[in-house]
N, CA, C and O of each residue as an XYZ file, in Angstrom:
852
protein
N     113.156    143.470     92.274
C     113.436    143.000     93.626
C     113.008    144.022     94.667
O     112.444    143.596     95.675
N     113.190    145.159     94.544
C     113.038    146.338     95.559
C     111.575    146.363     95.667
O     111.145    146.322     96.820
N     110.465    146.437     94.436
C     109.092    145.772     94.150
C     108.986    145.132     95.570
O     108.687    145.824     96.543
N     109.281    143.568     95.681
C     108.965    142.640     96.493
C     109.291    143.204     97.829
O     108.394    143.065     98.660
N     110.401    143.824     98.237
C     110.939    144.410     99.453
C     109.696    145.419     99.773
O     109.042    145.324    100.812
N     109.503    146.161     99.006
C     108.222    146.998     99.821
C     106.887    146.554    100.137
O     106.024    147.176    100.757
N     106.800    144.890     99.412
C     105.309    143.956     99.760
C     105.661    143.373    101.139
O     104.662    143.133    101.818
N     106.952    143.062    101.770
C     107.028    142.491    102.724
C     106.885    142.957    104.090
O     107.345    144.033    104.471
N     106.205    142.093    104.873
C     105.204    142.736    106.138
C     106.611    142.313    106.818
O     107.366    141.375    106.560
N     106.710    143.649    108.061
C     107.853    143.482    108.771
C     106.759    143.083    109.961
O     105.558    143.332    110.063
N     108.088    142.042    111.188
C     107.537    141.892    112.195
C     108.492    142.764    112.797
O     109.616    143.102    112.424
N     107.617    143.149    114.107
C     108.388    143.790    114.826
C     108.785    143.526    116.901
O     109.386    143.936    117.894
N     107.876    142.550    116.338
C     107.835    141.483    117.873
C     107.355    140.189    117.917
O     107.046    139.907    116.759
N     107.138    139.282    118.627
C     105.888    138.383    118.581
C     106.146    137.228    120.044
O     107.209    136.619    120.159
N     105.348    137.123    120.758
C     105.329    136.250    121.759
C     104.350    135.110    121.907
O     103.771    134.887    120.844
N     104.069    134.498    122.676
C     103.529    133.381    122.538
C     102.276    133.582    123.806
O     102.350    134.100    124.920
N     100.981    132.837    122.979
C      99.878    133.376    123.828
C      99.986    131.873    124.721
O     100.227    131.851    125.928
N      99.780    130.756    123.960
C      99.739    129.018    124.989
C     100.786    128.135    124.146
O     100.747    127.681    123.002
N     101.562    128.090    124.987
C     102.003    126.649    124.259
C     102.188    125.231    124.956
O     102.118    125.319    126.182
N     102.426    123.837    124.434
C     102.051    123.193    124.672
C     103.280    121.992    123.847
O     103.903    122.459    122.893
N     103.615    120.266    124.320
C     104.047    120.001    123.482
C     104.034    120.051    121.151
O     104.877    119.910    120.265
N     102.888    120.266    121.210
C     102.339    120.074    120.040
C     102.452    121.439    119.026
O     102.911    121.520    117.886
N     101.697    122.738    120.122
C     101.890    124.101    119.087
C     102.140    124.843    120.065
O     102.257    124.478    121.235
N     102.258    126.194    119.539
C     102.797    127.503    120.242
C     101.844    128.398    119.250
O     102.277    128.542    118.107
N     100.887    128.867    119.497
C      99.940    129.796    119.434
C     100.768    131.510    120.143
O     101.086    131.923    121.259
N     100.810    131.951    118.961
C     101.647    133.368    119.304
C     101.174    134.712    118.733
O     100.320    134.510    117.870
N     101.350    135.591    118.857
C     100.421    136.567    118.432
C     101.788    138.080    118.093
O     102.278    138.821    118.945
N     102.034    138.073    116.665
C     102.676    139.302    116.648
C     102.374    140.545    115.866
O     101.456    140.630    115.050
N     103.255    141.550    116.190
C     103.347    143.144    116.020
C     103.596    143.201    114.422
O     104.771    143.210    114.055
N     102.464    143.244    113.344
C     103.235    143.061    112.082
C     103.123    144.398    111.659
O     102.017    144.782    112.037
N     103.596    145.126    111.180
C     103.560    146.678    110.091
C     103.183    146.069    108.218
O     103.772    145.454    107.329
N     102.259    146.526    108.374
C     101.981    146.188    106.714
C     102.783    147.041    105.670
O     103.702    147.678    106.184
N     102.655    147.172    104.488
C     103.760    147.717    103.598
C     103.191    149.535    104.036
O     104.032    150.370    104.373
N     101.831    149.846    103.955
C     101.286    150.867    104.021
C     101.332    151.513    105.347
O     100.676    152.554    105.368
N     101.782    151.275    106.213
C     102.316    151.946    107.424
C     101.528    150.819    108.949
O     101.797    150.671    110.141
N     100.953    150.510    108.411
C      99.812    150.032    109.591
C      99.977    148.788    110.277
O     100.474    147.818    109.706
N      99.508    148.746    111.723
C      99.949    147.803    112.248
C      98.923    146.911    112.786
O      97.892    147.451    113.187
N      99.028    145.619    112.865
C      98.339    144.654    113.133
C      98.487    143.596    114.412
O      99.693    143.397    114.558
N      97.848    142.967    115.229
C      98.451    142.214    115.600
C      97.814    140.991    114.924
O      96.592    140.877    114.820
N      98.763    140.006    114.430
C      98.408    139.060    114.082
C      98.112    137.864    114.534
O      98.773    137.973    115.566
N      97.535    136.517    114.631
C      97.452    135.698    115.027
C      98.341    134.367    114.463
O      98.115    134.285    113.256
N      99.105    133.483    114.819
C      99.785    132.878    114.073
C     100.127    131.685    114.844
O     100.790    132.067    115.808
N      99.926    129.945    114.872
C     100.476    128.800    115.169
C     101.603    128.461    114.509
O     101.790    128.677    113.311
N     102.585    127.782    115.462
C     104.284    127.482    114.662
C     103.856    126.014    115.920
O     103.525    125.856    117.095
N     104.175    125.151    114.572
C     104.184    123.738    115.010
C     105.650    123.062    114.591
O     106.534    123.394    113.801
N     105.428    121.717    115.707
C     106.720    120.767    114.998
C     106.584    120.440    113.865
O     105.426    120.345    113.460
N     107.591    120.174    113.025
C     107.445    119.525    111.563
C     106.817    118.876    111.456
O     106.160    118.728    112.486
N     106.476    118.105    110.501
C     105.794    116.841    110.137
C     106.486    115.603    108.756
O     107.417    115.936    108.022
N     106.102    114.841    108.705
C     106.575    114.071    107.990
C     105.624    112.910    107.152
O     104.881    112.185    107.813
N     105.665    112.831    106.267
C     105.338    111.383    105.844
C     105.739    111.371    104.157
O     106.486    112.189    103.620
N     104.966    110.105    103.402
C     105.467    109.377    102.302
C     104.227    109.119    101.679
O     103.108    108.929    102.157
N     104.800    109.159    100.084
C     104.008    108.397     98.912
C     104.548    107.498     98.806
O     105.737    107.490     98.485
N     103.830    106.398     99.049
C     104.531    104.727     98.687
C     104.053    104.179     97.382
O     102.834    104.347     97.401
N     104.226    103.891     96.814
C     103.416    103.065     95.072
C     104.143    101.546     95.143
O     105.088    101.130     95.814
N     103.516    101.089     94.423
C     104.290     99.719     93.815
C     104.235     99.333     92.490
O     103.863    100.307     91.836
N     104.388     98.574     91.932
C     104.622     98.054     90.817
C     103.298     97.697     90.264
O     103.204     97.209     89.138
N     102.271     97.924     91.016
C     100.940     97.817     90.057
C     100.352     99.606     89.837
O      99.166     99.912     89.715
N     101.260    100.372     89.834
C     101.086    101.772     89.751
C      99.564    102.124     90.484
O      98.504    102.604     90.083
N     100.183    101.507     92.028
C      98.944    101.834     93.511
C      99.692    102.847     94.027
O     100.717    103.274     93.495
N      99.199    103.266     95.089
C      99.487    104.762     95.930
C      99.049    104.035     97.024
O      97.936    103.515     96.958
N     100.084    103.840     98.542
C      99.320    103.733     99.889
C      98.437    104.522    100.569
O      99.032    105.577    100.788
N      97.230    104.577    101.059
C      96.685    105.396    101.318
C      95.749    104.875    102.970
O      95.629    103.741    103.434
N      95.303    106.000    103.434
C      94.333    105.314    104.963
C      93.249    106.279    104.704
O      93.250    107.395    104.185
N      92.353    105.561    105.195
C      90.782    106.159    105.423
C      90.508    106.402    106.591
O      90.423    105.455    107.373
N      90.320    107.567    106.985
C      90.469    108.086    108.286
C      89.549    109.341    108.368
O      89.645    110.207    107.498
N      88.578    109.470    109.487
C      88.101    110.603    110.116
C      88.569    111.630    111.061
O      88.720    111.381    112.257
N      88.733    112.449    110.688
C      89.105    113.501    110.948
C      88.099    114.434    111.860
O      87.331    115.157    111.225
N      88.044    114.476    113.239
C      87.173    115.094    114.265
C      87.089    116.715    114.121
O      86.048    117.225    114.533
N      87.957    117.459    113.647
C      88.510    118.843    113.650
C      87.369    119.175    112.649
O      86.440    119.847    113.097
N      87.318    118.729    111.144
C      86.117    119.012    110.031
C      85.099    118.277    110.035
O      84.193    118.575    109.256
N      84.919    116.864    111.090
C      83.776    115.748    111.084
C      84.093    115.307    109.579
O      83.134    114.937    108.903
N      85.088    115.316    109.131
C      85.230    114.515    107.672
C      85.805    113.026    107.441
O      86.411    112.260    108.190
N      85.446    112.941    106.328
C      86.269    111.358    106.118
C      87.173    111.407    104.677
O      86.641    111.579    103.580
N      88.475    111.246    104.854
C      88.851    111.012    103.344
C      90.155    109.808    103.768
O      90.363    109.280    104.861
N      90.951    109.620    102.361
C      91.948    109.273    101.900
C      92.946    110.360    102.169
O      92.957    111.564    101.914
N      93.821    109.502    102.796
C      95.391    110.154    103.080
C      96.211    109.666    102.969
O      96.130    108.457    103.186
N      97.613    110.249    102.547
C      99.012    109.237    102.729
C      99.488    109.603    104.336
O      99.278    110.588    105.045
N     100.013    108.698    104.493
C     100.240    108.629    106.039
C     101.621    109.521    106.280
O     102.627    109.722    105.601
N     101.169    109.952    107.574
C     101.810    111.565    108.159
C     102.189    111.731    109.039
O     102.309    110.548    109.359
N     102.592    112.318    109.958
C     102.683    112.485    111.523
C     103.651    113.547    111.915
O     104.413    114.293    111.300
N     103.309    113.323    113.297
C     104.866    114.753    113.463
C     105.854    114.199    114.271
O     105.741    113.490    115.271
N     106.965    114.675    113.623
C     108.723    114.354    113.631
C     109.203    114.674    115.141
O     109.240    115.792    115.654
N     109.594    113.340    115.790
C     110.142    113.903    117.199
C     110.925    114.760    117.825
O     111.960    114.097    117.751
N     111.168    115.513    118.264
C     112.860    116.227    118.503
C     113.795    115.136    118.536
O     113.817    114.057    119.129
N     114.813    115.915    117.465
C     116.077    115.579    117.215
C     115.761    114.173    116.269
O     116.819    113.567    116.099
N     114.870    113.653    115.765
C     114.361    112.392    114.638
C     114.589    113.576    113.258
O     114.069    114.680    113.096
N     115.174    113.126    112.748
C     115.321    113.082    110.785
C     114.007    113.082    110.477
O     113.151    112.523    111.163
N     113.753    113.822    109.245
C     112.268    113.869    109.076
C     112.558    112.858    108.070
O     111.434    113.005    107.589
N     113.078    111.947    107.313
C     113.489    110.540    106.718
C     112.696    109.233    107.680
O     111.780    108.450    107.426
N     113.488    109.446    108.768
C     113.224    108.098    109.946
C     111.776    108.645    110.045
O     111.047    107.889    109.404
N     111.190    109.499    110.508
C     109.748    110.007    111.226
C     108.778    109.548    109.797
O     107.822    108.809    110.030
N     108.986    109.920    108.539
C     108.510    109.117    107.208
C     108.142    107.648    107.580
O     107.116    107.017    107.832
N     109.271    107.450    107.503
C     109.138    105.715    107.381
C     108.498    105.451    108.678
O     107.358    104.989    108.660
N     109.131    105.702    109.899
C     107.841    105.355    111.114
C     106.718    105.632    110.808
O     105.877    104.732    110.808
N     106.346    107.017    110.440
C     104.806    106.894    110.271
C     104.097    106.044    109.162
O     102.926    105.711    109.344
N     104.697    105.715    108.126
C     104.238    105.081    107.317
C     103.533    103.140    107.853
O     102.477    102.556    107.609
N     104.582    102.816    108.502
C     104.940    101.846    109.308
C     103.518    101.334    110.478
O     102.758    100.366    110.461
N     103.678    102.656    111.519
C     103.130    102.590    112.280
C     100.791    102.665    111.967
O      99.831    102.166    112.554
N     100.940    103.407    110.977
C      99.818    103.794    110.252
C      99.327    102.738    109.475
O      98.234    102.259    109.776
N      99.807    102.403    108.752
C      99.684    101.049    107.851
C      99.787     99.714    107.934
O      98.965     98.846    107.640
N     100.887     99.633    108.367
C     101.043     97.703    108.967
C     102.497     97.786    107.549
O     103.462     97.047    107.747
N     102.503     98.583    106.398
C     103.886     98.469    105.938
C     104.889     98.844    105.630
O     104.803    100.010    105.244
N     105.707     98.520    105.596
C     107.107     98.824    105.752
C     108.269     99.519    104.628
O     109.229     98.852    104.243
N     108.012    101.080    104.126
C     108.546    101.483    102.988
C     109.996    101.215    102.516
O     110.797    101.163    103.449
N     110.425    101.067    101.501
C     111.331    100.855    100.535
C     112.365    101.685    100.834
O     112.331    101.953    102.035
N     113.621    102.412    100.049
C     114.398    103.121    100.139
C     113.497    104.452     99.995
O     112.525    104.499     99.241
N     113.942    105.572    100.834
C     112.847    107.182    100.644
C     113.992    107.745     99.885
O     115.116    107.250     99.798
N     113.518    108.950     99.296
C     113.839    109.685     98.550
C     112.586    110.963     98.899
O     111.435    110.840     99.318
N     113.798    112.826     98.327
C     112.997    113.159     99.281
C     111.864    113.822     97.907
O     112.167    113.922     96.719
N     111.001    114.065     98.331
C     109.974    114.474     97.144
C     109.505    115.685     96.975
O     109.502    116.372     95.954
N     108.909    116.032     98.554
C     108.988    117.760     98.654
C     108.480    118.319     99.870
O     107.926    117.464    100.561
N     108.485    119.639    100.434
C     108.432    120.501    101.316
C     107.090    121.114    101.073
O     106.879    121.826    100.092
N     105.939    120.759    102.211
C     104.851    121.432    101.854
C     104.719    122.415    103.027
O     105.248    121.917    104.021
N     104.101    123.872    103.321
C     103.395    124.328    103.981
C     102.376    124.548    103.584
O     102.213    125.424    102.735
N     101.013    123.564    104.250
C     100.191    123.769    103.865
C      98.829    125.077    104.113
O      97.789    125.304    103.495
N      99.362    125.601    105.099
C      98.386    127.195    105.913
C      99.014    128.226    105.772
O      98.468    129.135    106.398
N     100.305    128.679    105.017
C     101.311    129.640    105.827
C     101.116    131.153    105.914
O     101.904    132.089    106.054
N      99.704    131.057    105.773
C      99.152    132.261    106.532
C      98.847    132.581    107.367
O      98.705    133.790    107.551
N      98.590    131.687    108.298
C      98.283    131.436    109.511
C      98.904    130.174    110.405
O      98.654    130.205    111.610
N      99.585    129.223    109.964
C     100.267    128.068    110.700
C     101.835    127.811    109.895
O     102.065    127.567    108.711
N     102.761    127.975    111.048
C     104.031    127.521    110.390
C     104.716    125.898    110.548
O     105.701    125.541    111.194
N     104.117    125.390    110.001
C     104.236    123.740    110.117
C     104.388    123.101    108.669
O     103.559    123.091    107.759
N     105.785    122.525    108.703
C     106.503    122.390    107.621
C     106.471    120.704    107.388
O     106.987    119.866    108.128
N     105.801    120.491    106.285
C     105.659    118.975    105.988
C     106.230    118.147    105.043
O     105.725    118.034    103.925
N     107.399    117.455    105.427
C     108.588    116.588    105.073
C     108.149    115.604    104.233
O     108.073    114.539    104.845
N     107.819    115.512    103.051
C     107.407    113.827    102.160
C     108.170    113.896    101.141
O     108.794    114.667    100.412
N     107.751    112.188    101.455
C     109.049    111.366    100.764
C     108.394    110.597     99.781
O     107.171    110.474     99.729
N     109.303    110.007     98.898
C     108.609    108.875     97.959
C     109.249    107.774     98.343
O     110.381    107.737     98.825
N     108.166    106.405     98.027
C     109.112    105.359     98.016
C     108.411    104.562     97.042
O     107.183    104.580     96.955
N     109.624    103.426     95.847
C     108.542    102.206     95.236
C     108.410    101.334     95.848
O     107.825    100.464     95.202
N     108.643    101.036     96.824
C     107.897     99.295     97.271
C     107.877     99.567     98.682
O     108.471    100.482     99.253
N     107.097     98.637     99.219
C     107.008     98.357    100.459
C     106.826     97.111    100.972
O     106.164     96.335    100.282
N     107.267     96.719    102.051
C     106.843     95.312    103.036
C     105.805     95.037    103.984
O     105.928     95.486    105.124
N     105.068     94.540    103.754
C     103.860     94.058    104.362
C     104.576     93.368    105.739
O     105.271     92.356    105.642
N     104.283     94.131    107.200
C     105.002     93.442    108.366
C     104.212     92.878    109.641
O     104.535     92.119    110.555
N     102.871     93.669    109.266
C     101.700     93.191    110.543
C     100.812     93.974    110.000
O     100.789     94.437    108.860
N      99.956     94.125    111.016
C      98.570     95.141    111.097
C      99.304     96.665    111.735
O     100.324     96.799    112.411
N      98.578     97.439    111.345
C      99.119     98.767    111.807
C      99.221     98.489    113.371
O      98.679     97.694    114.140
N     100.382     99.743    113.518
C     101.049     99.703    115.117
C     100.104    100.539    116.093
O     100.084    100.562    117.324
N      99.114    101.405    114.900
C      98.140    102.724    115.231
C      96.767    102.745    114.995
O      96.171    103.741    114.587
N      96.114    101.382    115.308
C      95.260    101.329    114.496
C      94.197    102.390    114.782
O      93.104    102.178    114.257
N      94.313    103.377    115.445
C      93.075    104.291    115.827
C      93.185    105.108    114.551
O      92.214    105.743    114.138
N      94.315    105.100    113.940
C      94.290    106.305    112.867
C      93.726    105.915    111.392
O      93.542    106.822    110.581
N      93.521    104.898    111.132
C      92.925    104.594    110.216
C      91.380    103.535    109.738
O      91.792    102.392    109.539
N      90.699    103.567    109.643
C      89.158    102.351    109.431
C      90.018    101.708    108.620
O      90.329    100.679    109.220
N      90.891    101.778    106.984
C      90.868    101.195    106.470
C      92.306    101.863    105.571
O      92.767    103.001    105.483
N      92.624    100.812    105.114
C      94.571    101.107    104.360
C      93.904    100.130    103.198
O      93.149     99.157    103.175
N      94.653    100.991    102.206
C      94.422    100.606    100.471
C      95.955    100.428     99.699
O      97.084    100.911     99.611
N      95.382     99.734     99.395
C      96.416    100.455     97.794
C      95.478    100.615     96.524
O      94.872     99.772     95.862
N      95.590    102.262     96.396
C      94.470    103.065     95.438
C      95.213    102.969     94.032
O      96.412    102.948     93.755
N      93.989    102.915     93.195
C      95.346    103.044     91.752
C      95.547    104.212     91.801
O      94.837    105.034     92.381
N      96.459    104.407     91.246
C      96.762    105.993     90.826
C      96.019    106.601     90.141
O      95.507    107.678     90.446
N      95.817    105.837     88.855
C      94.736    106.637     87.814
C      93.511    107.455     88.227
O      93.001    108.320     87.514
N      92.899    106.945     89.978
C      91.801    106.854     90.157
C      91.956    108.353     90.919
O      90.962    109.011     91.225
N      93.270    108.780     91.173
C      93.439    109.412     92.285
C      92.345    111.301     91.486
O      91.389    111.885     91.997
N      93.030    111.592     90.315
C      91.917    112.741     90.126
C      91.078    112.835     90.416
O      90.767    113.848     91.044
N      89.695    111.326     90.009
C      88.527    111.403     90.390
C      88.202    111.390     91.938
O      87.326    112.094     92.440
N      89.083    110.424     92.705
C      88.848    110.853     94.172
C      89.156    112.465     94.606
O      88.386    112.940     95.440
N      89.986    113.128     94.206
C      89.849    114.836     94.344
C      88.563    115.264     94.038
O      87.993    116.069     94.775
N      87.891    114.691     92.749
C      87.042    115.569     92.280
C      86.165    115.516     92.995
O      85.741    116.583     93.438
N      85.417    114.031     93.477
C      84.260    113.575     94.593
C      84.467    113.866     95.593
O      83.557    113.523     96.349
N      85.645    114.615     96.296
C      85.742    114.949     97.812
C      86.426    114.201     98.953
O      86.674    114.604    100.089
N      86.692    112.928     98.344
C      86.900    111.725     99.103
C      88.485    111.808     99.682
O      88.866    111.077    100.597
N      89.289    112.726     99.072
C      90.627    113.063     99.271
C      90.689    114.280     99.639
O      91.201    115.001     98.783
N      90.258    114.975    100.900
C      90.436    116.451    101.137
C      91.524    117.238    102.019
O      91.300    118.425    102.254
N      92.518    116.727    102.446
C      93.840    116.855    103.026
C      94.606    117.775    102.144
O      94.713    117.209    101.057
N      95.172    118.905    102.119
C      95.475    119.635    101.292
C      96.833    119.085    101.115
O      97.276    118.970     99.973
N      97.787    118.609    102.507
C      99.207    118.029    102.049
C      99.357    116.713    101.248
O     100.445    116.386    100.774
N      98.151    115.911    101.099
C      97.530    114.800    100.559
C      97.420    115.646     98.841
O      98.320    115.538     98.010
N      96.554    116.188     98.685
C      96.093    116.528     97.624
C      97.460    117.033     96.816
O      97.898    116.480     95.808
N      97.921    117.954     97.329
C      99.779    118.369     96.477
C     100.478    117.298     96.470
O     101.169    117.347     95.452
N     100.761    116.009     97.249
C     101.581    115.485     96.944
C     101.106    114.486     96.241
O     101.957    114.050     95.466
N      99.908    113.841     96.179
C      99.398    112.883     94.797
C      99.322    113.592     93.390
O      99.735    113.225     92.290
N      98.674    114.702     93.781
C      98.638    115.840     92.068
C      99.934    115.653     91.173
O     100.046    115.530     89.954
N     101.446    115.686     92.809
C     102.350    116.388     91.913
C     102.700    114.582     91.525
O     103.555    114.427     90.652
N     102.281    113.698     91.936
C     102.467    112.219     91.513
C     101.960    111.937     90.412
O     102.564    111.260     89.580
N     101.234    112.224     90.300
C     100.395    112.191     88.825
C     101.350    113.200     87.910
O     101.938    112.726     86.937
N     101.464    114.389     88.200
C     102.234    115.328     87.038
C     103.433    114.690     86.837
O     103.930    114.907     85.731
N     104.394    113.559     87.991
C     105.575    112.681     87.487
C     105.550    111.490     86.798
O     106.558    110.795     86.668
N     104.116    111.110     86.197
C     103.956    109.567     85.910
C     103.605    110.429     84.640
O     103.579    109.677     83.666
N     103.272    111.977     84.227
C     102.928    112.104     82.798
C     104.449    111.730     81.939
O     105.516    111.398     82.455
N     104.186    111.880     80.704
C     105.071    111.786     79.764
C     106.334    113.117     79.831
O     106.277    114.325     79.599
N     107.238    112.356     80.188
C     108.917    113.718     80.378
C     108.806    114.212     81.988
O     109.574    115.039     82.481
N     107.503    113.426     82.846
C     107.230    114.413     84.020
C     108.615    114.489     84.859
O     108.900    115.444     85.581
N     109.562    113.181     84.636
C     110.686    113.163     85.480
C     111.928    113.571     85.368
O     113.012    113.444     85.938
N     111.203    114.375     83.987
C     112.395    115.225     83.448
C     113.349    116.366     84.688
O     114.537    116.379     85.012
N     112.406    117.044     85.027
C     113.097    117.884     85.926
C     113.469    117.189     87.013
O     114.468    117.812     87.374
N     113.287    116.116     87.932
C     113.478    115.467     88.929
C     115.171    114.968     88.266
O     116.054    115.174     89.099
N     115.644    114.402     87.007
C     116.677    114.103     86.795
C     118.115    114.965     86.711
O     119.313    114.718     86.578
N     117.240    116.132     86.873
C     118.584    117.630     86.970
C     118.767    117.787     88.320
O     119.676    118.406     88.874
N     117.592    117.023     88.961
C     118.318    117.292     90.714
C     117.516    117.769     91.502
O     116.760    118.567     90.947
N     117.247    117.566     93.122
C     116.114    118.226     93.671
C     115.109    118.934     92.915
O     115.738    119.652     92.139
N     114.023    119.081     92.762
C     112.956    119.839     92.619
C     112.747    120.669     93.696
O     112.706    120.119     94.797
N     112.532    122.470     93.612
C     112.242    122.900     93.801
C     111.498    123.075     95.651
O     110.291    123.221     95.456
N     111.700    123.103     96.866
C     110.608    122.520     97.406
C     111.385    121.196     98.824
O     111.284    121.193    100.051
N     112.086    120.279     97.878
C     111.696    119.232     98.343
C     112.516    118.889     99.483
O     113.670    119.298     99.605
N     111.859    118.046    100.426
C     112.190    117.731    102.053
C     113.965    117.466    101.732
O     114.724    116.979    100.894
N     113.960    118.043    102.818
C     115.505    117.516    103.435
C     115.567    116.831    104.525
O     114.516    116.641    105.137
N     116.893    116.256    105.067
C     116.834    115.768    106.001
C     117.713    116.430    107.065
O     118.930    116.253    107.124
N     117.117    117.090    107.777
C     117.130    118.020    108.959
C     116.566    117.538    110.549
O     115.461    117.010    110.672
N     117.028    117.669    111.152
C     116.851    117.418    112.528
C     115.575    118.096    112.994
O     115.709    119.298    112.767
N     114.224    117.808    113.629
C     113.569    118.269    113.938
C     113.594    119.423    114.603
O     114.670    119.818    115.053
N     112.046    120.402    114.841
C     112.201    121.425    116.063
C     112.873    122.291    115.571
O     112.236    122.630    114.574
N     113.321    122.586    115.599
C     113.291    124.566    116.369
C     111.731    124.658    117.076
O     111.365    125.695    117.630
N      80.208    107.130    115.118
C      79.592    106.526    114.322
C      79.988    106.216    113.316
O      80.186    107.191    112.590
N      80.402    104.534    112.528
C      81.254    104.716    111.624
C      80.783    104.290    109.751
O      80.692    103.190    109.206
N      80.635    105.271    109.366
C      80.487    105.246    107.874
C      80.695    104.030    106.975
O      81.823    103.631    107.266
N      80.190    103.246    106.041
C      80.633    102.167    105.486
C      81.198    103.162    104.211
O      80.636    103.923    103.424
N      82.515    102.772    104.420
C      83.985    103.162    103.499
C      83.559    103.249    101.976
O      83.323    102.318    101.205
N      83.529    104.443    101.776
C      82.821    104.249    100.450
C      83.522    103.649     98.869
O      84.604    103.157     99.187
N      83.350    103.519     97.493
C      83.579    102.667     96.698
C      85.033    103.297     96.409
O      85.079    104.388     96.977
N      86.395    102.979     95.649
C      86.852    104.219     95.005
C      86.346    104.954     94.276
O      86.478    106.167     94.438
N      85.709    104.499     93.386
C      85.356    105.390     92.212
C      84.148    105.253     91.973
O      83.625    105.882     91.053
C-alpha cells in the first residue's frame, strides 16, 4: 500500500481556464512522485448516461451516427448527459427514448465507465435493460441516420472492422458478450460488479450505412 502512496501525483491547486454549461476546462499544479511539478491540463464534465437494451432475439439497440469531432461513423448505444439534479437511471431511459423512438424495460445498473481519465473527468452511467417498447420515431432525430437491432454475435466482428469505435460503446458491449459466455453471470449474482452505475443525483455528406457484417 505505501508502494501505491508514493505513485500518487499530489495536486496542489487547480482552477478553471473556460467554462461553460457543458465542461470546465481547468488547468492544475500537480507534483509528480519524483519531486516535479507540472501544470496539467484537465476537462471535468457533467455525467453521462445511457443503456444496453437486448431483446429476446439476443439483439443489442444500437444508432449509426457521425461523429464531427473524428469525421467518423460508427455504431453506438445511446448516451447523453444527465441534467442537474436527474438520476442517472431517468437520464438512461430518456436518452434511450429520445435517440431511438424506444422505450426501455426495467434498468438495472451495469457499470461506471471513465472513458479518458487522463485527461477528462466525465463519468458514464449504463444500464442494462431486456426489452423495450417501440413508441414513435426518435424524439432526436439529428443524432442518429439509422437505429438497429444488431445481433449480438455480430458485435466482435463490428469492433474488429472499425464500425463500432466509441470507447464507452466498445466496454460496455465487450463486457455484454463476456455476460452471455457460459457462468458469465456468475459474478453479477453475488451482487454489483465491480464499477457499476449508481443512482446518484447529477453534477457536482451522407455515407450509405454500411452492411453489419
Amino acid at each position: 500500500m505505501r508502494r501505491v502512496d508514493r505513485m500518487r501525483w499530489q495536486v496542489h491547486s487547480e482552477k478553471s481556464l473556460y467554462a461553460d454549461p457543458w465542461l470546465d476546462i481547468r488547468v492544475a499544479d500537480v507534483e509528480l512522485p519524483d519531486g516535479r511539478h507540472l501544470d496539467h491540463r484537465l476537462v471535468r464534465t457533467a455525467p453521462g448516461a445511457g443503456a444496453v437494451v437486448t431483446d429476446d432475439k439476443d439483439r443489442v439497440l444500437l444508432i449509426w451516427r457521425h461523429r464531427f469531432i473524428t469525421d467518423s461513423w460508427g455504431w453506438e448505444i445511446p448516451l447523453g448527459q444527465v441534467d442537474e439534479g436527474e438520476l442517472p437511471r431517468v437520464a438512461a431511459a430518456r436518452e434511450v427514448e429520445e435517440e431511438t423512438g424506444w422505450r426501455p424495460g426495467p434498468l438495472r445498473p451495469m457499470m461506471c465507465i471513465q472513458p479518458t481519465n487522463g485527461f477528462c473527468d466525465s463519468t458514464h452511467h449504463i444500464y442494462r435493460a431486456d426489452t423495450a417498447t417501440h413508441i414513435g420515431p426518435p424524439s432526436d432525430p439529428w443524432e442518429a441516420e439509422r437505429v438497429e437491432w444488431v445481433p449480438v454475435t455480430g458485435i466482435h466482428q463490428l469492433i474488429e472492422t472499425g464500425k463500432i469505435v466509441c470507447g464507452t460503446s466498445i466496454s460496455c458491449l465487450l463486457y455484454l458478450l463476456l455476460d452471455s459466455l457460459p457462468g458469465g453471470g456468475a459474478q453479477r449474482a453475488k451482487g454489483r460488479p465491480f464499477g457499476t452505475a449508481r443512482d446518484t443525483s447529477a453534477h457536482s455528406r451522407l455515407p450509405t450505412p454500411p452492411d453489419l457484417f
